[in-house]
N, C-alpha and C positions, 0 to 999 in steps of 0.2 A: 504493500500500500504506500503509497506517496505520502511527502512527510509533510508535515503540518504547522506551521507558525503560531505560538501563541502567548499571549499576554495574561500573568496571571498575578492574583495578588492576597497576601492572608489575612483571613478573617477570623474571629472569634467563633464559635458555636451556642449555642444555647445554652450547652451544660455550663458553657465556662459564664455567660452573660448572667447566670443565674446565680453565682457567686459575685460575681461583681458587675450590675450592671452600669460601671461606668467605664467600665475593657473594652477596649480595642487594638488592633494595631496602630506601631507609627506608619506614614506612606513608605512602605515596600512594596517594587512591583518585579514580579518574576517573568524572563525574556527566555521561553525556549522551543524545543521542539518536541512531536512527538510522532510515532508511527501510526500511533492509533487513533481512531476517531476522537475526536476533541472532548466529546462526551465522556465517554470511558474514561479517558486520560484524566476526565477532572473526577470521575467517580474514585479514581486513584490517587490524586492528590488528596482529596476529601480526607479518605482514609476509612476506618470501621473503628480504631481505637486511640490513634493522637488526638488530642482536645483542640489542636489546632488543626485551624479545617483553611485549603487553599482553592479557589476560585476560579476557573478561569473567564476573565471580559472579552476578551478577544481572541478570533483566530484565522489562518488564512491557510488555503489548500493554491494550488496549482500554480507554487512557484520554488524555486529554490532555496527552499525552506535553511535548509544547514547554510546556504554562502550569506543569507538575508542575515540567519541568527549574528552569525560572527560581524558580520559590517556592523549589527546595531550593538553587537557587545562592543564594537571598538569606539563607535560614536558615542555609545553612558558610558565609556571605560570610568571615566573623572568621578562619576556619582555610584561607579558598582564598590555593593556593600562585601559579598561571596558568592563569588562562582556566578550563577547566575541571579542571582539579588539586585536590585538597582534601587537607589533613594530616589525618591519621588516626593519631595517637600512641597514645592508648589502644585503639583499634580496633574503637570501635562505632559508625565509619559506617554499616557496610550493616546492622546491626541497628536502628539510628535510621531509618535508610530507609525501611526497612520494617514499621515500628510504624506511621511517617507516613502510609503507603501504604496501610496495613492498615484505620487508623484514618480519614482523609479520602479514601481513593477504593476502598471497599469490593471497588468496578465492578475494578477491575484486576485482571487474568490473568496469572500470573506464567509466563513462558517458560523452559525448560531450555535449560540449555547443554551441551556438553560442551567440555571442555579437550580443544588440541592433544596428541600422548603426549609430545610433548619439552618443552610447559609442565610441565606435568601431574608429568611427572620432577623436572623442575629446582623445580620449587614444595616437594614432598616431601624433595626435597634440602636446600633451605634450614630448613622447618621445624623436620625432624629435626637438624641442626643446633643450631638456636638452643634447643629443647628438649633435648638436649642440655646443653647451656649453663645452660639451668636448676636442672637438676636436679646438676649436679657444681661450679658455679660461685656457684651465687646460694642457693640452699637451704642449702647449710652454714653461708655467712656468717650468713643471719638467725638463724638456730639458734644461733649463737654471741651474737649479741643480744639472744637470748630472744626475738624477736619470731614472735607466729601469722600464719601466711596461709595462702592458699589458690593451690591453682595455677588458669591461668585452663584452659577446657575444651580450647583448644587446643595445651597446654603448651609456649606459647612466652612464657609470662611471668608474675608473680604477683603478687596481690594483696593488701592488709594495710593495719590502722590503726596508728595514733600518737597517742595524745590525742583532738587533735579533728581531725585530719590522716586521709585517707584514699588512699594510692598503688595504683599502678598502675605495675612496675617491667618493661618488657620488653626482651629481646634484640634487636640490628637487625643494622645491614650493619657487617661485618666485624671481631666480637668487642664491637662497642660498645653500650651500652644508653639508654637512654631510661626516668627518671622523673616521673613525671606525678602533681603532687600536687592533691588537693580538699580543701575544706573547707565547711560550712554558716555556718561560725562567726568564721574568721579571714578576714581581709583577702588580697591580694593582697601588698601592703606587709610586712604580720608574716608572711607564710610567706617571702618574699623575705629575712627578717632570721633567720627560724627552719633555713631551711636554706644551707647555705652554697654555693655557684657554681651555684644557682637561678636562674633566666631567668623577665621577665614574659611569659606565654604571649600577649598581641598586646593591644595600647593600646584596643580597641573590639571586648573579649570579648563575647558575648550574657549579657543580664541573668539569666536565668536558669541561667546557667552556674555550676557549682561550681571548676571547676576555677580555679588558682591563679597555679600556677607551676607550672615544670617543667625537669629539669636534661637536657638532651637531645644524644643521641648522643656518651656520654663512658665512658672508663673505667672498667670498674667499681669500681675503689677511691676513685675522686675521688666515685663516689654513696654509699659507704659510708661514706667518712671524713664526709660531710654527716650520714648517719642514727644512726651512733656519735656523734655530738658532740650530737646532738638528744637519743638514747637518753639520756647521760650527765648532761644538763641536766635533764631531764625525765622519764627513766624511760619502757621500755617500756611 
């Protein structure tokens, strides 16, 4: 059988949401292939006994599945976490994916999945959650900063300028957030100075990369105290 392209990424389960229903994963998304129907494949990653259950959202048949994989492990090489792991903080891997796929392999037929019902549950559990969280947690503050944004389409996170700064603020596992700053214009080094307990996002980003820095999986007041001391230097 012809091999198979797919994008896949891990979820919690029920059993686990039911001890902690505020678990989730960080954005991990998994790049690989498989022989077998995409179905199957994720009834195997699923599992019958690890409590961590993996997903798959995407997948594609009638193309060169193993030379696809390897180009796109080389293009996230910057953001792979192991082996086939990749960080997905802002959360447009599978949308870059599939621009890529759209754009260099025309020929590719893209395969439906369906989700297990107890992924499927626990996924919806976590989102509504973290949206949630948006909208009673992080909305008010900006509005107290005067700063505009936008929610992203999936309401688990929002978007917004600064200058010449452009973020990407989202909700993860267990009340904690993740900022993700860009710019065209500033360095890696001045956003690192411009915001305060900012992390350099990896020593050999890709060139064409915007992104910058990024203050990831913390508090929300310790992102805030960063954006308020920015605001106040600099103005909305």
């Amino acid at each position: 059988m012809q091999n198979t392209l797919y994008i896949a990424e891990p979820v919690f389960s029920e059993k686990i949401q039911k001890f902690d229903g505020e678990a989730s994963f960080p954005p991990i998304k998994k790049v690989g292939i498989t022989t077998d129907l995409p179905h199957r494949r994720e009834k195997e990653l699923l599992g019958t006994i690890s409590p961590v259950k993996i997903s798959i959202v995407k997948a594609w048949t009638d193309i060169d599945a193993r030379k696809v994989e390897s180009m796109l492990h080389t293009i996230l090489d910057n953001t792979r976490l192991d082996g086939e792991y990749f960080w997905d903080g802002n959360e447009t891997l599978v949308d870059a994916v599939t621009d890529f796929i759209e754009a260099y392999h025309p020929e590719a037929k893209e395969v439906g999945v369906s989700d297990e019902a107890d992924v499927a549950a626990a996924t919806d559990a976590v989102q509504r959650k973290n949206s949630q969280r948006i909208y009673t947690e992080v909305i008010p503050k900006l509005d107290e900063l005067s700063i505009k944004y936008h929610i992203t389409k999936n309401g688990r996170g929002v978007r917004f300028k600064l200058g010449e700064y452009t973020f990407h603020l989202s909700g993860k596992t267990a009340g904690r957030y993740t900022l993700t700053i860009w710019s065209k214009t500033k360095s890696t080094e001045e956003a690192l100075a411009d915001f305060e307990h900012s992390q350099e996002l990896s020593a050999n980003g890709s060139e064409d990369s915007n992104r910058r820095a990024r203050i990831p999986m913390s508090n929300l007041q310790i992102i805030l105290e960063s954006l308020t001391k920015y605001v106040q230097q600099h103005g909305a």
